[in-house]
N, C-alpha and C positions, 0 to 999 in steps of 0.2 A: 342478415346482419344490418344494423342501422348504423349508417357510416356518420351520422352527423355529432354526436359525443366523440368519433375519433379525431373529425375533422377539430373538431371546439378542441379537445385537449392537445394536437400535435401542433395546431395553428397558434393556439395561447403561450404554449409554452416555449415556441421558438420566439414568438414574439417578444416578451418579456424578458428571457434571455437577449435578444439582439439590441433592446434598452438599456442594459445593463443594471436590471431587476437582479439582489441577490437570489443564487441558486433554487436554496430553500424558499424563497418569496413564490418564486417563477413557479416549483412544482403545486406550492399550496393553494396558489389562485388559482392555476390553470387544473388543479384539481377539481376546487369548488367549483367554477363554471361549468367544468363536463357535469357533477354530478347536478348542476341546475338541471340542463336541460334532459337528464337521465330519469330524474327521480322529481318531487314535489319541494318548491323550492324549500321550503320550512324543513321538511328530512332531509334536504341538501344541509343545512347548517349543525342540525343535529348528529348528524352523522358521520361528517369530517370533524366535529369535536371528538366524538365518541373514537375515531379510531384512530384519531392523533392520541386520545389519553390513553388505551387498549395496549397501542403498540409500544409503549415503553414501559406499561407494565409489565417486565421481564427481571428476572432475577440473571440472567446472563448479560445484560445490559451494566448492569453494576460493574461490571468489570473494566469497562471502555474508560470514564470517568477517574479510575485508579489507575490503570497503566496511562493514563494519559498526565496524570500526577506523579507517575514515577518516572518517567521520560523526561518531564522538566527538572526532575529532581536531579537526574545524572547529567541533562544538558549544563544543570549551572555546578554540578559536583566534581568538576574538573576528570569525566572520563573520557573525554575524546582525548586528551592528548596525552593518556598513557594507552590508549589504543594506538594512535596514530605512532607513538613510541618502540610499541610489541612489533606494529606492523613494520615498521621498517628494518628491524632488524633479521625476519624474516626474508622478503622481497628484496628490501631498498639495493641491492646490487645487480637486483636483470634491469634487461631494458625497460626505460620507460620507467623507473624506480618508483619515484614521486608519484605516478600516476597510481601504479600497482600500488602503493601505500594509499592512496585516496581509497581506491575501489573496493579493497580488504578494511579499512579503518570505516567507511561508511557505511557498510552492510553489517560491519558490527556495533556498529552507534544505529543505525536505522533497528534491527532485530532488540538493540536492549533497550533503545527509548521507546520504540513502536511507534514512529514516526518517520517519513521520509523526509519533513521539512524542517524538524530537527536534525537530521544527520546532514542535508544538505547547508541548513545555517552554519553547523558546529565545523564541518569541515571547507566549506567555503571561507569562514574567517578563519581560519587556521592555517592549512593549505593554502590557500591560493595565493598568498603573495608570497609565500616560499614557493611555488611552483614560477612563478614570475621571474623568481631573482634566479631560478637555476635554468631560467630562458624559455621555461613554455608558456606559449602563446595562452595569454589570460580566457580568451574564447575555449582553445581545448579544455581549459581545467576546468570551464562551469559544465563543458557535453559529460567530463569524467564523472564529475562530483554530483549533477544530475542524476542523470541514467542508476548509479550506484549507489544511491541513496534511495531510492524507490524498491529494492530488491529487499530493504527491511520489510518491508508489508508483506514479502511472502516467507522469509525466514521468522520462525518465532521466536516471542512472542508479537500476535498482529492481532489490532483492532478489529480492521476491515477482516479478519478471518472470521472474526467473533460476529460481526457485522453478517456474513456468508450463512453463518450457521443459524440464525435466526432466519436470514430469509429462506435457507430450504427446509424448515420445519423442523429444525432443531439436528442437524447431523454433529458428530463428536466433536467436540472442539478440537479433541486430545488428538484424534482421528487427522485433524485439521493441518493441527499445526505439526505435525510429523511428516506428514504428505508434506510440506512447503522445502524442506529442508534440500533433498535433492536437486528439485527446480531450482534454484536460488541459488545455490552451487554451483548448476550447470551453469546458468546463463550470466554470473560471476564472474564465469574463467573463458565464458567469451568475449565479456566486455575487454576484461584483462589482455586476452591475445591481439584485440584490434587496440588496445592501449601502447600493449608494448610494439607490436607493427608499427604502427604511427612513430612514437619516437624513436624507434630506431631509422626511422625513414629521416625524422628530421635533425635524427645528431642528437637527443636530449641528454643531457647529463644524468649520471647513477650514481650512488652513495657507495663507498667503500664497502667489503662485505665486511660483517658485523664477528666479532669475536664471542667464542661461546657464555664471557662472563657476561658482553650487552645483552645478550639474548635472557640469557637467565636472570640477569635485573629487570628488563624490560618485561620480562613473562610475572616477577614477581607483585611489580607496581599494578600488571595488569588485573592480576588475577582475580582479585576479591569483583570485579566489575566483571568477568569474563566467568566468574560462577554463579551469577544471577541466572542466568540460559539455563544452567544445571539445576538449580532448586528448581525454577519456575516449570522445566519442561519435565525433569524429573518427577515432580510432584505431582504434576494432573497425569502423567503416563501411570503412575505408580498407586494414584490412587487417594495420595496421603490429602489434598487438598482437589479441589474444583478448581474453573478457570477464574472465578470469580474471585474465590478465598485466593489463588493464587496472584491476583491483581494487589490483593490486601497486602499479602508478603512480600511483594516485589514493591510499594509504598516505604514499608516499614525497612525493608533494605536497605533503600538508594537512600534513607533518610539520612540511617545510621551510616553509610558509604561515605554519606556526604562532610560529615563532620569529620568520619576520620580523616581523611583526607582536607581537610582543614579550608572546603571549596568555599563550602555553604556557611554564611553564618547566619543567626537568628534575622538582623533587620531585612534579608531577603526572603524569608518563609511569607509573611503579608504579598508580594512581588508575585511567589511562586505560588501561590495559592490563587489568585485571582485569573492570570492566568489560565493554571488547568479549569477552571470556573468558565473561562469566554470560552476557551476551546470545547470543552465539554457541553457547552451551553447551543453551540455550533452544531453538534454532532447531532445531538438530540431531535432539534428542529429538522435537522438535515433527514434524520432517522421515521421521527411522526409524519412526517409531509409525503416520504416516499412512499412509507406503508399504506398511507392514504391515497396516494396514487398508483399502486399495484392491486389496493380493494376494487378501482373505480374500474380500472383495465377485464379485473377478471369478473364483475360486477355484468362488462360487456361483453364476453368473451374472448375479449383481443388475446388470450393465452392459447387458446385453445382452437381459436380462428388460423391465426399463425401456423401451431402446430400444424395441422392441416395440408396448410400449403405447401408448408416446406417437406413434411413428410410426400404428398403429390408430387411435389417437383422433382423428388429424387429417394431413391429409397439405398443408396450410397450413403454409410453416415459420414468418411469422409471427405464426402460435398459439400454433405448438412454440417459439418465441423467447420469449414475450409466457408462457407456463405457466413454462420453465427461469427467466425474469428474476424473477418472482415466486418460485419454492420457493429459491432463491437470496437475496434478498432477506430471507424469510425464516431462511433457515439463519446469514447471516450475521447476526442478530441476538444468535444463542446460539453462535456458534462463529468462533474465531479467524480471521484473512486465510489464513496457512498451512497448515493444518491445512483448511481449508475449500476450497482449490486443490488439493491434492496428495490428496483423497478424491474432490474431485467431476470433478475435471477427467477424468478415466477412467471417471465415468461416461456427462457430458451430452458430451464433445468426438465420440466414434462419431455422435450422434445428430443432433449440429450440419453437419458431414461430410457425412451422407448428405442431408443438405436442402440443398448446396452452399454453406455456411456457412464461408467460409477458417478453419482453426484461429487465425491470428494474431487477424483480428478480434473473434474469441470470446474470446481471452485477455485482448485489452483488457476488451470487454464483462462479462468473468467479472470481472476485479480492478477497475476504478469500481464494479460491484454491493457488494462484498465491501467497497470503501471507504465506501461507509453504514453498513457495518454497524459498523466501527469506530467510530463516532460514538453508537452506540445502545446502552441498557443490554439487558442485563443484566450483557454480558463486554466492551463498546466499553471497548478500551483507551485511547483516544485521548481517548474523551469524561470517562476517571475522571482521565485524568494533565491536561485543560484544567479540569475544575471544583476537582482537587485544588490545583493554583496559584490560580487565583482566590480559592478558599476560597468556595467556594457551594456546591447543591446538585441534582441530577439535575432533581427536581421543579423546579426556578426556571430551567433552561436548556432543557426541554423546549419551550416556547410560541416563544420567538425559535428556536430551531433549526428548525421546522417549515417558513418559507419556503426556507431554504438543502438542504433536505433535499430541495423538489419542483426547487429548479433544482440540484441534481446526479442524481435521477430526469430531470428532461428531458434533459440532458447523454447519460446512459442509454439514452434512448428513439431518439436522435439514430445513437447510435453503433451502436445496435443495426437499426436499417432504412436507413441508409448507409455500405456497406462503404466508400464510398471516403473515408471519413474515418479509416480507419483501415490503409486499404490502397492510400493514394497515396505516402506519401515512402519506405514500401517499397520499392513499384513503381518509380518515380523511380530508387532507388537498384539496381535488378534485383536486388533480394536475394530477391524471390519470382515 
């Protein structure tokens, strides 16, 4: 093996990073300079074009850029706060009410915009200063609002799931996003029990319990937003549309959602369109740079190299589970959800595979890792856009975030040595 293209791409690319080179910058140079010295400089240029334009020639791709339009459609359509609504008339009377209302209101704002930093925006300015005036401490409610806004990306609908299935060679979406459901569940109702621990440790105040007619008002207002999951997931299990077409109707939904509910008006459409435009624009770049840097890896055999060792070092897979969940963990610390799927998923999905590891479950496994890391400095997107509304600081949410942190590692640990939590409503559905 010729270590000197690993040494050029592992050295370029921290480098650049630790400049504060954007992400997608960092991966695309420190791509181009390994394949310099890989290949003939002139096929170095030709080549990183060729599989920057390749890799988004996808018809599943189309999907990302419309759920990512209908996310900001419901962010500005006034659905968080007939969620945040539903939800407390469920919860809002155990302990820790407020919180449990954050935790269930963001996982269903995260699952129907398909974003984490939309559901962390939407419930951050909403929440948190009513969690303030009923006395908890501003640092708990961004660990709450964090941590539970990232468990969108595995309940569906999820980008980064769309994102997964591309990179292992096209596995179900339908397949995909059914496996998330349980996970996300689970590790839900762990955040939830160290939520309500906590404030019942600290005294927090609970909302009176709700009479059956708030409930049934509150289920009403919600509904029409809380049947989008049902068309959308019904639809690709069922047959009737793709994930793609289903990207389209969940557009054309949240549009119509938006007016009835009287959120959205026309001079905001230019606003909301540009927008999904940067974001989408983001994703993209993020998307060709990586593929381009998981050609140049397996170009060297860093896939297959790896494989190797780890299969030597141990023929326990899980060791092999228990080593991958760890340098994962790690990686997502310094490196984006995206960008950290569409690099590693070709390297560790071969190794997972031959230890009879379903790809599906891995995928879950691999995106809840990758959602910690969202939460954690130095690049946690999620954790700068909940302390940025708050108005706090890294250092003052690190101590509260630490218990939510070990029960979405247990959630991890769960998913990672029972396939069948990830690989029953699959099954159920004979999608695999």
């Amino acid at each position: 093996m010729d270590f000197l293209p690993v040494i050029v791409l592992v050295s370029t690319f921290i480098f650049f990073i630790v400049i504060g080179t954007p992400i997608a910058w960092s991966i695309g140079i420190s791509t181009l300079l390994t394949m310099i010295v890989s290949i003939p400089v002139f096929d170095s240029f030709t080549t990183i074009a060729q599989r920057m334009a390749t890799s988004l020639d996808s018809f599943t791709l189309i999907a990302i850029p419309f759920f990512i339009l209908s996310g900001n459609l419901m962010t500005h359509g006034g659905i968080a706060n007939r969620l945040i609504d539903f939800a407390k008339t469920i919860i809002g009377s155990f302990p820790g009410g407020l919180a449990l209302i954050n935790i269930i209101s963001a996982i269903l704002m995260g699952s129907i915009a398909g974003s984490a930093m939309a559901s962390a925006s939407a419930m951050g300015s909403i929440l948190g200063p009513e969690m303030e005036k009923q006395g908890y401490s501003k640092e708990y409610g961004v660990a709450v609002n964090i941590t539970s806004a990232t468990l969108g990306l595995i309940i569906p609908p999820s980008n980064i799931l769309i994102v997964y299935s591309l990179a292992s060679g096209g596995l179900s979406i339908a397949a995909l996003f059914l496996a998330g459901y349980i996970p996300g569940i689970i590790t839900g109702v762990f955040l939830m029990i160290v939520a309500s621990f906590w404030a019942k440790k600290k005294g927090y105040k609970t909302f009176k319990r709700s009479t059956l007619r708030e409930f049934f008002t509150s289920f009403v207002s919600a509904f029409p937003s809380l049947l989008l999951l049902f068309i959308i997931i019904g639809g690709i299990i069922s047959g009737i549309f793709t994930a793609t077409e289903a990207s389209a109707v969940a557009v054309l939904y949240t549009f119509i959602l938006g007016f009835i509910y009287r959120e959205i008006k026309w001079k905001n459409i230019p606003i909301i369109l540009l927008d999904s435009i940067k974001t989408s624009s983001i994703v993209m770049l993020l998307i060709a740079t990586s593929i381009s840097m998981s050609w140049i890896m397996s170009y060297e055999n860093i896939p297959e190299n790896l494989s190797n060792f780890l299969l030597g070092f141990s023929d326990n897979k899980f060791i092999i589970l228990l080593i991958i969940n760890i340098f994962i963990l790690f990686i997502g610390v310094f490196m984006d959800i995206t960008p950290a799927v569409l690099i590693f998923t070709p390297i560790f999905l071969p190794i997972v595979e031959d230890l009879g590891i379903h790809p599906i479950q891995f995928g879950i496994m691999l995106v809840l890792n990758l959602c910690i890391g969202l939460c954690t400095p130095p690049v946690g997107s999620v954790l700068f856009v909940g302390i940025g509304i708050a108005k706090t600081s890294i250092e003052k949410v690190i101590k509260p975030l630490m218990p939510f942190f070990i029960a979405m590692i247990l959630g991890l640990f769960l998913i990672t040595i029972i396939p069948s939590l990830t690989l029953f409503l699959p099954k159920i559905f004979e999608l695999i």
